[in-house]
N, C-alpha and C positions, 0 to 999 in steps of 0.2 A: 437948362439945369437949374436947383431948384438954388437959392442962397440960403447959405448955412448961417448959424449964428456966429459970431463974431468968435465968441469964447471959445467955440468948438474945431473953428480952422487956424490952423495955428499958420501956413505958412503957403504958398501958390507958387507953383512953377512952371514953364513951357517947356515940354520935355518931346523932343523931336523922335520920331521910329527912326526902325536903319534898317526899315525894310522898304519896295518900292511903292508897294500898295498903302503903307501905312501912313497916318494923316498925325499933325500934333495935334496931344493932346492937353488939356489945362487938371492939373493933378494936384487936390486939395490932399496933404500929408495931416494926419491929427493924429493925435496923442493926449495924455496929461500924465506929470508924473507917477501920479500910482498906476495908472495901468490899468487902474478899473473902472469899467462903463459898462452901465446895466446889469452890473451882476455878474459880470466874468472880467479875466483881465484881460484886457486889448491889448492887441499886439501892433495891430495899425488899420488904418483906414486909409484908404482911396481913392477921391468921385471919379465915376466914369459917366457915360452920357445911359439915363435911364436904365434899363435893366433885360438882360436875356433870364431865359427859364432852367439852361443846362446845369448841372452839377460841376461847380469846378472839376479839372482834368489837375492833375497834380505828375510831379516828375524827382527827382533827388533835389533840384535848387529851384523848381519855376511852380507857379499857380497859374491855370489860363481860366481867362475868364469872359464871358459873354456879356454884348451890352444891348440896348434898346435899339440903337442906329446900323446893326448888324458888323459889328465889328467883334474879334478874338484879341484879347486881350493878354499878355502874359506879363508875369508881373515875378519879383524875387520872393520867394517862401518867407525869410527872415525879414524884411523892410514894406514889402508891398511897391518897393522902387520898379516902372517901366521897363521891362527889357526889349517888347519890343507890340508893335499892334499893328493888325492887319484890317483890313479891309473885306468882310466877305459874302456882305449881302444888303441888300439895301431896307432890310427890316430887323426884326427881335432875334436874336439867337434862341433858336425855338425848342430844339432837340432836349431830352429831359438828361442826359448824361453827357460827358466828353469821356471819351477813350482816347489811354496815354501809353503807345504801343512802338516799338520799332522806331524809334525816334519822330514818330508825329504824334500830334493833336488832333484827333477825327472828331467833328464837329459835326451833330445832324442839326441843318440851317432851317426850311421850312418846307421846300421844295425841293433840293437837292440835299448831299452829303460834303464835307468838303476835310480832305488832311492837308494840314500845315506842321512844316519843318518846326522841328522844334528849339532849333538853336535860333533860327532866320522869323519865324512866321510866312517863310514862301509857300504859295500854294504849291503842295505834288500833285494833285489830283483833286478834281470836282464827280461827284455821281451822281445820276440822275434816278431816280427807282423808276420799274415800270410806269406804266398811266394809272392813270386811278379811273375806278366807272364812275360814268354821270348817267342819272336817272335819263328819262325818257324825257324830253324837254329841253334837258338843258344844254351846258356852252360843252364849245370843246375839251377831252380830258386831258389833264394836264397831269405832272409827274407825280408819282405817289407823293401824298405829302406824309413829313417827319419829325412835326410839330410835337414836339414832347412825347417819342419814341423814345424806346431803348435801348442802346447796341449794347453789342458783347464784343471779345475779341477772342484769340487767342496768338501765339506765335508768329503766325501767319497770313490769321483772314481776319475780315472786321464784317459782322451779320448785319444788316440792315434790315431793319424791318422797318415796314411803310403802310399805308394804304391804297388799298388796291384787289385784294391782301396779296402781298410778297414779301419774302425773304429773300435778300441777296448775301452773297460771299464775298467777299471785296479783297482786293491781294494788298496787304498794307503797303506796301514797297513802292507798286506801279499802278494803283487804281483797276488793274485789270479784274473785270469781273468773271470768278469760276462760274458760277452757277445763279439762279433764278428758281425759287418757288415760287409758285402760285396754286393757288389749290383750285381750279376749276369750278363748275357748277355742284352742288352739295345734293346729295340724296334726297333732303327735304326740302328743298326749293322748290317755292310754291307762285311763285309771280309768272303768272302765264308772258310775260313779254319776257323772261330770262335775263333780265336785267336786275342785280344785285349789287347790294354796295358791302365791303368787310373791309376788315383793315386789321394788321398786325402791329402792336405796339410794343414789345416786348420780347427780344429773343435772349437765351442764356445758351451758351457750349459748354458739354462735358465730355472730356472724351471724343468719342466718331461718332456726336449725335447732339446737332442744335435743338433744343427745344424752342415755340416759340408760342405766345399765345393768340390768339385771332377770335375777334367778334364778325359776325356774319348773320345778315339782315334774311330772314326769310321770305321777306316780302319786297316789294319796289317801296312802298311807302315807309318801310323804315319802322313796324309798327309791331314786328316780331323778328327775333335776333335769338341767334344761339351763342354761347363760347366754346368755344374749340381749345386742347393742348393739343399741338404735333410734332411730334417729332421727323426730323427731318436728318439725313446722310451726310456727316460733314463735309465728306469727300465727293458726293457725287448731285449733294443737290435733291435726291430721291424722297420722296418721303414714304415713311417707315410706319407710321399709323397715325392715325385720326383719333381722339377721345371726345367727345360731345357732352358736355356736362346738363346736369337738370337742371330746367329754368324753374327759380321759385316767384317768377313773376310772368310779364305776356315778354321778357326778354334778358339779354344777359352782355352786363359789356367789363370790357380787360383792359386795363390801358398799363399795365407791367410787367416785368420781365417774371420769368418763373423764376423758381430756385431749388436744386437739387441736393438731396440729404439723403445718402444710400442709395437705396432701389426706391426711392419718392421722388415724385417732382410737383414740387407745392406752389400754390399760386388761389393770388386775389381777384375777386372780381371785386366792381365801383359800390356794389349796395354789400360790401364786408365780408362776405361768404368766403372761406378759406376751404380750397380745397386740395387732395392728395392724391395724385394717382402713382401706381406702379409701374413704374417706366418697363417691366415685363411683360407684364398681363394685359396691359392699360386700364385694370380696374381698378375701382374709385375705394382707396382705404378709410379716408375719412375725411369727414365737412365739418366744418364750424359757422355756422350758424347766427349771426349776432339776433337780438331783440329788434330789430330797425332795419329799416330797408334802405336809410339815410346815405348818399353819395360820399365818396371817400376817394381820395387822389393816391394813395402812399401803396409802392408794389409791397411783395414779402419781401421780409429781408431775412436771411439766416447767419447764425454766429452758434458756433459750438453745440448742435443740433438742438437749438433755437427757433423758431420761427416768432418773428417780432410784427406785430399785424395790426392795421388800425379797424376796430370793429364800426365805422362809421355811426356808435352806439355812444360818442364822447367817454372812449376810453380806448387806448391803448394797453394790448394782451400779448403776454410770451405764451407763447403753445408748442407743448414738447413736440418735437416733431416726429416722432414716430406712432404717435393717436390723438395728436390735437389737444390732449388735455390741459387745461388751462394749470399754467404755475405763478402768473401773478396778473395784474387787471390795475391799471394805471390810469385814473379818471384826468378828463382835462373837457377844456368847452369846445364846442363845436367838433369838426374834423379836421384831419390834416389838410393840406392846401401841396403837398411836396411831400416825396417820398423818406424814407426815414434814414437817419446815419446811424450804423450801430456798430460801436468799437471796442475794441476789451472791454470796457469798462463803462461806458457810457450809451447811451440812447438819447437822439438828439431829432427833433422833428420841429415844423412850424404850422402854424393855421393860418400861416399871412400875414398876421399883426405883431404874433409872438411866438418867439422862440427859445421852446421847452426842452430842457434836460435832467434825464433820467439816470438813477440809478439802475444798470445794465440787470443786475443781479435778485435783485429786487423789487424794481419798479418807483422805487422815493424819488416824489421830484425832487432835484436839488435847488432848479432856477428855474424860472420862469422869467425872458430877456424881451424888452421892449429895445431895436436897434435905433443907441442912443445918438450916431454925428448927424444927421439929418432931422429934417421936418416928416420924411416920407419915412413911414415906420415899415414899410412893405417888406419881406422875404421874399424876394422872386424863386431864389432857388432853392433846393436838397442843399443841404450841407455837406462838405466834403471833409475828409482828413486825411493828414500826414504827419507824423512826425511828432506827434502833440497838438500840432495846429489844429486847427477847424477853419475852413475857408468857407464863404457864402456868396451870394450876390443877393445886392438889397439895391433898394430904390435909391439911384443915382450912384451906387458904387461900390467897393469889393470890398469888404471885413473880412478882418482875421483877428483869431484872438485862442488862448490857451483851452486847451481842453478842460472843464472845471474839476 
């Protein structure tokens, strides 16, 4: 862990879990009276040991939060005080969200899925996703990995998607798995030894029908890829159709959840391309296009038939969502690095070093935040919200601070 400045840690404590798995931890509390740091007012800081990638999970009184040493963290919403921390992997907390459902915290770790109790941090349940394919050559396959996936939930089931490509059903309750997709060998598979590699990163539920998005390599070498939406049977696992999108390059990759707005289901690809299909027809109503082929990490997000998009073109765009037309265009440098938080009122995204907030309505940055209790400026993760708070995970530890 890294040492802070003197002026910046106000105070050290050894604060013991009351869980079995869980290890002490050493928990630097900082504050200053006003309450402002970097351009918003803090609410509190943290240190934990390095940093996981997931999107805080939030709950009516708890923040859970992921660290570098594979440990779940949960913490009080109002203080940032321990309440309790588990143990549950021996690397990053890799998964790009936490789902906060039926009284757990579903955690996608790297190679498995894992819910902990949310009173306790007890594990109920670990999953494993299918195998994943390995080219021609290589080692044994091992379980899908869920490295900065996306789950969804709903009342009952929690979607895993993995690579492999697969979508699973998961019973939040008992880990019991309903179902398994896999999408088989593809029309346009072209590798004469049938060995392909795809992977799902991205699922959302509406309704009796998961959407989920999937990349898929048409060759062994990795060196032509299509993207895929599909919709998939809530209830039975079935899937319901296929849509194949145009590649405007020699390939096409998704690493985010879609998002449904009526009869659309809109969703980003990494080089900015925003696309719309008709969850009817499964035709394609309309693409947006950026100037730049430039990589981009952040999925759609929607709010109030919104679509908020990072055009990997260094600018963040609201696009109506029902013909993509652009209603505001929001310049910043480089690309997101983490997918975006957008709330009544706000728009809140990072590149890594810094992290920006928007006016929701309009697009006017208000802040631009350099994260002030450490030497490590890093955002590892998506910003979360509840309640007014905004929750993060930053290098070496958990922030919280007021919505600006």
């Amino acid at each position: 862990m890294r040492i802070m400045p003197a002026t910046l840690c106000c105070r050290t404590t050894k604060i013991a879990a009351a869980t079995a798995t869980a290890m002490a931890l050493s928990v630097a509390g900082c504050s200053d009276p006003s309450g402002n740091r970097g351009g918003v007012h803090q609410r509190w800081y943290q240190a934990q040991s390095g940093y996981g990638y997931s999107r805080p999970g939030t709950n009516a009184t708890m923040a859970f939060f992921g660290t570098g040493d594979g440990k779940v963290v949960a913490r009080d919403k109002g203080s940032g005080a321990l309440r309790w921390v588990a143990q549950v992997s021996g690397g990053a907390i890799g998964g790009a969200n936490m789902v906060v459902r039926g009284g757990a915290v579903i955690v996608p770790l790297t190679l498995e899925t894992v819910a902990l109790d949310t009173a306790t941090g007890k594990v109920r349940w670990r999953y494993s996703a299918p195998l994943d394919t390995v080219l021609s050559g290589g080692t044994a396959p091992r379980p899908g990995q869920v490295f900065l996936t996306h789950l969804d939930s709903d009342s009952e089931l929690v979607f895993v998607p993995a690579w492999g490509a697969s979508v699973s059903a998961v019973d939040i309750a008992t880990g019991t798995v309903r179902w398994v997709w896999q999408p088989g060998p593809g029309p346009s598979d072209t590798a004469a030894s049938g060995v392909f590699r795809s992977g799902s990163e991205g699922a959302r539920v509406h309704g009796d029908t998961v959407y989920a998005t999937v990349w898929h390599d048409r060759d062994a070498a990795g060196l032509h890829s299509e993207a895929w939406l599909v919709a998939i049977d809530r209830v039975t696992g079935a899937e319901l159709w296929r849509a194949v999108m145009p590649s405007y390059t020699s390939g096409a990759m998704i690493t985010g959840a879609p998002a449904v707005s009526d009869n659309l289901v809109i969703f980003e690809s990494v080089g900015g391309h925003e696309y719309a299909i008709d969850r009817f027809t499964q035709q394609l109503v309309w693409e947006y296009k950026p100037n730049t082929k430039a990589p981009t990490a952040a999925q759609t997000e929607l709010y109030g038939g919104v679509v908020y998009h990072d055009g990997g073109d260094h600018n963040i765009y609201a696009l109506r969502a029902t013909d993509g037309s652009v209603i505001w265009r929001a310049p910043f440098s480089t690309q997101t690095s983490r997918d975006l938080l957008v709330t009544e009122r706000r728009v809140i995204f990072t590149n890594g070093g810094t992290l920006y907030v928007l006016d929701r309505q309009s697009g006017r940055q208000l802040a631009a935040v350099a994260q002030p209790n450490t030497y490590d400026s890093f955002f590892a993760s998506a910003a979360a919200y509840s309640g007014g708070q905004v929750f993060v995970t930053v290098g070496d530890g958990a922030w919280s601070f007021d919505e600006p």
